[in-house]
N, C-alpha and C positions, 0 to 999 in steps of 0.2 A: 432441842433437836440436835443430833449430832450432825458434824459438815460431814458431806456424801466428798471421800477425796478420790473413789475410784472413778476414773474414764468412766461415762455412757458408754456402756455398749450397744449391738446395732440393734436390737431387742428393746433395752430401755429407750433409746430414741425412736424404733420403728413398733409399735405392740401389735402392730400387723404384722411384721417382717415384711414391708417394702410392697405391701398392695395398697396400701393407700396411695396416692399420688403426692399431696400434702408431707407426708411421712418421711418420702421420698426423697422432697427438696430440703428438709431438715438433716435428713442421712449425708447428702451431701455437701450442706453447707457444715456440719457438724462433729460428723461422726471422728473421731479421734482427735478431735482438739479439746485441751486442755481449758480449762476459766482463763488465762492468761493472754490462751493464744484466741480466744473468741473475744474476750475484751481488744485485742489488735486489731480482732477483724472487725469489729464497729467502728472502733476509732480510725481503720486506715479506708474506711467507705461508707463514712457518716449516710449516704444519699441513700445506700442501702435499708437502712436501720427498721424499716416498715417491712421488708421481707425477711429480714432476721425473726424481728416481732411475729411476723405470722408462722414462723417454723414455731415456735414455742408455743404457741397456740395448740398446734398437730402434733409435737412428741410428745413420748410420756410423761411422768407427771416425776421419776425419777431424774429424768434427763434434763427436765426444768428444772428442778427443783438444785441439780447439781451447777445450772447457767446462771441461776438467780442474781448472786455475787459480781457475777462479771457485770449481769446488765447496772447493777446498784452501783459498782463503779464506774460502768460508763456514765449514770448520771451525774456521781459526785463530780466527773472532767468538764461538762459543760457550763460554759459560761451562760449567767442568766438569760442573754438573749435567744441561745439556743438550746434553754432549758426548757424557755416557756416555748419556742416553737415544737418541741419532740415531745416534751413532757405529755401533753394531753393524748396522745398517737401511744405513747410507750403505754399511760392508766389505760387508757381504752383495752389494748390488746390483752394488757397481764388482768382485768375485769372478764372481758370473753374468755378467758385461759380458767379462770376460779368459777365460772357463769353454773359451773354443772359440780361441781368439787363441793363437800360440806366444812372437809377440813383445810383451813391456809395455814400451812406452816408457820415459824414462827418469822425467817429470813424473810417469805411474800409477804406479813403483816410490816416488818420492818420497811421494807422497802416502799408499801404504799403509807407509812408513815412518814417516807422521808420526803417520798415527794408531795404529801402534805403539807411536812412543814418548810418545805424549799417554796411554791408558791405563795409561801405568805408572805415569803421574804423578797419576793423578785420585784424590784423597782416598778411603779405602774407606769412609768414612762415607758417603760417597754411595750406594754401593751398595747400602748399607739401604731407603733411600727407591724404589729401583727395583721393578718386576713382578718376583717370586722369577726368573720363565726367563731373564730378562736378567744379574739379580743373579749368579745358579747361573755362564751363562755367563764372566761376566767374572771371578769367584772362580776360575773351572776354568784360565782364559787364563793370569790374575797365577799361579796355582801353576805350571802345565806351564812357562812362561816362568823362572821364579825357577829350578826342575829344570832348563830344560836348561841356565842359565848356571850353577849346580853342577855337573852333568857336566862343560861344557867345563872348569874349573877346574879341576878333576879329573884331567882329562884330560892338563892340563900335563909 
């Protein structure tokens, strides 16, 4: 797939043109910022990061597709502790964002590859320090994960 290097315009972010409300808060968290300069605005307001997440949810699928990059960089910056805190929040939103889409680019496949293979690697001591439903989840992921590559081997 070729990299999308033109600005979202207010169209590609809004495919209402600004009736949706959703739409809306994406036009203005977004509209004319560059991968670079969205990649600053995560990193200079971490706390935010779940209302970013929900704009890319609501714009179009151009506008996403042109953020991708940055959000894949924001992950690459996080240290594991605060990989595994965001990390499940980040899958969750960009899974709702594909939930109705047939085709995943090839940058959205990459990117839930990465953060596939980033949780395999994150220390399980972390997972102590985490809220038990997150902790629960990512013990449940690293088991069924470890299973099916016994199966496959198995399988041989």
């Amino acid at each position: 797939m070729k990299t999308l290097t033109m600005l979202p315009t207010f169209k590609d972010i809004s495919p209402t043109s600004g009736l949706d409300l959703d739409e809306r808060c994406a036009l203005e968290h977004f509209h004319g910022l560059d991968q670079s300069q969205a990649l600053s605005t995560f990193r200079r307001d971490p706390d935010m990061i779940h209302v970013f997440l929900d704009d890319f949810v609501h714009m179009g699928i151009r506008a996403f597709e042109y953020y991708v990059p940055s959000i894949s960089q924001y992950i690459d910056g996080l240290r594991d502790k605060e990989f595994i805190e965001e990390a499940p929040e980040i899958a969750d939103y960009l899974l709702i964002r594909f939930s109705s889409d047939d085709n995943i680019s090839k940058e959205m496949s990459n990117l839930i590859g990465k953060i596939h293979e980033r949780i395999q690697k994150v220390p399980t001591d972390y997972m102590l320090r985490l809220p038990a439903r997150i902790a629960d989840a990512l013990k449940k992921y690293k088991e069924s994960d470890q299973v099916g590559a016994g199966d496959a081997e198995g399988a041989v």
